[in-house]
C-alpha positions in Angstrom: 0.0 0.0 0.0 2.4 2.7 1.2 4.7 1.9 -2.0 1.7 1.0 -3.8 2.9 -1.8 -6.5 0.8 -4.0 -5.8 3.0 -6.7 -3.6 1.6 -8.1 -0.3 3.8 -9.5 2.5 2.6 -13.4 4.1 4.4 -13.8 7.8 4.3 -17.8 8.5 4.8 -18.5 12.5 4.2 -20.8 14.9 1.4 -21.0 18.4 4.3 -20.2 20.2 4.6 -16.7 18.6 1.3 -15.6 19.3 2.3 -15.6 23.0 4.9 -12.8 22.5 4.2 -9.4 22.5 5.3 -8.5 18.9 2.8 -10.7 17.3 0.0 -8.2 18.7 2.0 -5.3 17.8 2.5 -6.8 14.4 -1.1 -7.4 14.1 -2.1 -3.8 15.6 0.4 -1.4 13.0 -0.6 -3.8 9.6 -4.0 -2.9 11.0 -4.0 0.4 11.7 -1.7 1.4 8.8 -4.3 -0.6 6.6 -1.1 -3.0 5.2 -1.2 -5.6 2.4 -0.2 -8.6 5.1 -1.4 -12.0 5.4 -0.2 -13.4 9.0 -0.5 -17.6 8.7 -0.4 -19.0 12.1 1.0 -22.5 11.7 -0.9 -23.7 15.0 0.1 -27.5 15.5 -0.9 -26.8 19.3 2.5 -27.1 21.3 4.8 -24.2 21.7 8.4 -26.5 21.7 6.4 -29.3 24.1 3.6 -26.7 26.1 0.2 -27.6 24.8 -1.7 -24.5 23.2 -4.4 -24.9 26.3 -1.4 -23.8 29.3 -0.3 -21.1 27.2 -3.4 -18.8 25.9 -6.8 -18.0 27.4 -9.6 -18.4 25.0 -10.9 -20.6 22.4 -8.3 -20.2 19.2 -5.9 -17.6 17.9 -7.9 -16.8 14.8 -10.2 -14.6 17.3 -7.5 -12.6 17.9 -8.3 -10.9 15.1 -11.4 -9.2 16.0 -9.9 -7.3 18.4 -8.0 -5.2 16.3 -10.4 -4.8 13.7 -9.0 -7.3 10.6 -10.2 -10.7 9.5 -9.5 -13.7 11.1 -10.2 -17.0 10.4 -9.4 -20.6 11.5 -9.2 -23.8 9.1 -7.7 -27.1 8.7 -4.0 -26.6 8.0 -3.9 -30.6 6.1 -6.9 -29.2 3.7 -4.4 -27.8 1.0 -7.8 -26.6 -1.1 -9.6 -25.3 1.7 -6.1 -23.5 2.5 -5.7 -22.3 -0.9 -9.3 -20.4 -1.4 -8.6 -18.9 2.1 -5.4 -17.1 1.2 -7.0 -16.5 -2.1 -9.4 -14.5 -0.3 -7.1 -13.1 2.4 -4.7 -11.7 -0.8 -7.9 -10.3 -2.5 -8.4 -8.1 0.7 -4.6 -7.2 0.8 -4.7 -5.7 -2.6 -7.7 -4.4 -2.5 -6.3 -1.8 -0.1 -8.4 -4.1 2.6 -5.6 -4.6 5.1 -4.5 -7.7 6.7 -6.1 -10.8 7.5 -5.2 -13.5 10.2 -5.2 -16.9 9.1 -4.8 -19.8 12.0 -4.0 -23.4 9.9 -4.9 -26.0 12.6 -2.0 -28.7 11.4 0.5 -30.7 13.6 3.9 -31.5 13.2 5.0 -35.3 13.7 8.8 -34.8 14.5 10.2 -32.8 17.8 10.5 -29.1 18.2 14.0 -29.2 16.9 16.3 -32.1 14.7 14.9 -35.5 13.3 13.7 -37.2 16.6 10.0 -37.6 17.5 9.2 -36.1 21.1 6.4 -38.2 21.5 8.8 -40.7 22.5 10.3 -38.5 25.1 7.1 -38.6 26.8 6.1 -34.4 25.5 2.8 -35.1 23.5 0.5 -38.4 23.7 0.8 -40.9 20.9 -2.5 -41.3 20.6 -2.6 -37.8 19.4 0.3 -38.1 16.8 -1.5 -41.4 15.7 -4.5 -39.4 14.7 -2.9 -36.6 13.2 -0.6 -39.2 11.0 -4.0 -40.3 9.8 -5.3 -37.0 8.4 -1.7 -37.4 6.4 -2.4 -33.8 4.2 -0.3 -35.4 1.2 -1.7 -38.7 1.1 -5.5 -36.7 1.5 -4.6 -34.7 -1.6 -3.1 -37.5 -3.3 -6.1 -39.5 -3.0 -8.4 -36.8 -4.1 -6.6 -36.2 -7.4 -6.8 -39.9 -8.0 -10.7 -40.1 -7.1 -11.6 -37.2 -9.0 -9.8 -38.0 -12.1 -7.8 -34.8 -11.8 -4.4 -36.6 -12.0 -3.3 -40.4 -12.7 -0.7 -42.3 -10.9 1.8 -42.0 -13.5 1.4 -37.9 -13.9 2.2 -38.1 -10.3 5.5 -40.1 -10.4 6.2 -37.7 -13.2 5.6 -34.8 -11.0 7.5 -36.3 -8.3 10.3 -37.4 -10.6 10.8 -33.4 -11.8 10.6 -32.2 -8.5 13.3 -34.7 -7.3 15.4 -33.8 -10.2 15.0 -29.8 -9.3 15.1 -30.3 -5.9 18.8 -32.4 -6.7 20.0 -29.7 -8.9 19.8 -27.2 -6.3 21.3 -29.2 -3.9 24.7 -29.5 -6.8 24.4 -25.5 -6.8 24.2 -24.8 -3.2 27.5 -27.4 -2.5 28.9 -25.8 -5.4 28.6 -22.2 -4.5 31.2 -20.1 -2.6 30.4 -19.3 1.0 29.4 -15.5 1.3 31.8 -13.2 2.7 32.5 -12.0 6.1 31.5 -8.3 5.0 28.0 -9.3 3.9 26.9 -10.9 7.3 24.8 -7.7 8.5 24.0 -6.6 4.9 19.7 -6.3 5.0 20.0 -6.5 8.6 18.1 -3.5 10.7 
């Protein structure tokens, strides 16, 4: 808006930031300056291994919202589509010169906080609940819905798959490959 060229900003973050005080001031300036931002609360309900429900009064962080005056809406995170026509919507408003919107995506994350292991073994979060999450699996949900509505076949999927293997390789040759920045661009962008 204030450079007006048409670009919006999308801030991804965790439950845990919501408890900090810059996520409110975040939310309170895009408001209030009326900014093209879309704030996507990943909310998979543990701040490193705190449940969501010893953390933050109320009934969900999309209400949040309200209180200063913008959008806010809660879905299910694993529902690519339903996520999809949601920040459709949300950058709609942003260009329209409609502010921001809040979106919460209800999703969990499998692993631990930090590095490969799963801290449901460590005793932080009930297996029961992992087991159910695994379940509602977004990218097997989506896989199976291309398949049942004819939208994609099996083979156009190892064919996507194969090309985003080979991408995904080539970058991976270009980053080894590439000379380590220098010491004199470390606080370069910083402010």
């Amino acid at each position: 808006v204030m450079q007006e060229n048409g670009r919006i900003s999308v801030a991804f973050f965790g439950d845990g930031a919501v408890d900090e005080g810059s996520f409110h001031e975040s939310l309170n300036f895009a408001s209030l300056k009326k900014l093209p931002v879309i704030f996507v609360c990943e909310n998979n309900f543990y701040a490193t291994n705190t449940h969501q429900s010893v953390r933050q009064a109320g009934d969900g962080i999309a209400r949040l919202a309200e209180g200063y005056g913008i959008p806010g809406v809660s879905i299910d995170g694993n529902d690519v589509i339903t996520v999809f026509k949601t920040a459709q919507k949300a950058v709609e408003l942003a260009r329209s010169g409609k502010g921001p919107t809040l979106i919460e995506c209800k999703t969990y994350r499998w692993k631990g906080h930090v590095g490969p292991d799963c801290d449901v073994e460590k005793g932080c979060r009930p297996k029961e609940e992992l087991d159910q999450w695994i379940k509602r699996c977004p990218i097997k949900w989506f896989k199976e819905r291309l398949l049942n509505e004819n939208l994609m076949s099996e083979s156009e999927m190892s064919q996507v798959a194969k090309q985003v293997d080979e991408e995904i390789e080539e970058a991976v040759v270009f980053a080894k490959n590439s000379p380590f920045p220098e010491e004199r661009e470390l606080l370069e962008d910083v402010y």
